[in-house]
C-alpha positions, 0 to 999 in steps of 0.5 A, a space after each residue: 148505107 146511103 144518106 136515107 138509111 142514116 136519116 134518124 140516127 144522128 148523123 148530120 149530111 148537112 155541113 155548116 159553111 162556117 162552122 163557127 155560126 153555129 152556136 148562133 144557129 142553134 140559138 136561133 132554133 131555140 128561139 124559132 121552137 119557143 115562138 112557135 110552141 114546138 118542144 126541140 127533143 133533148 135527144 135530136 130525135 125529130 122522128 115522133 113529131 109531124 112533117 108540120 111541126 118539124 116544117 113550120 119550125 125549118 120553115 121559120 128558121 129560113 125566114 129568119 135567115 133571110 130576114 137577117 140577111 136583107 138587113 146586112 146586104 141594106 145595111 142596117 145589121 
């Protein structure tokens, strides 16, 4: 099966470019659905929420991404 028959099942086509941020990815999910009110799924399963709440929560994380980006490459991290 292709990437969109796996898409749903668990398996991730996303790989971290430094594996070792994860932990704090996952943090920054957690905070991001908490802020926003969006329960993350204990099984990582996304497939019973709505394109607008799994979108405002990636949406979100992005800006913060980029938020904390901004401050490292100023200098004030």
């Amino acid at each position: 099966m292709g990437q969109a028959g796996q898409q749903g099942r668990g398996s991730r086509s996303n790989n971290l470019v430094v594996p070792q941020a994860n932990a704090a990815l996952q943090q920054l999910k957690y905070e991001a659905a908490q802020e926003l009110g969006v329960t993350i799924p204990a099984d990582g399963y996304y497939g019973n929420y709505t394109s607008r709440e799994t979108g405002s929560l990636g949406g979100y994380i992005t800006k913060r991404l980029v938020q904390l980006a901004e401050q490292q490459l100023s200098g004030r991290a």
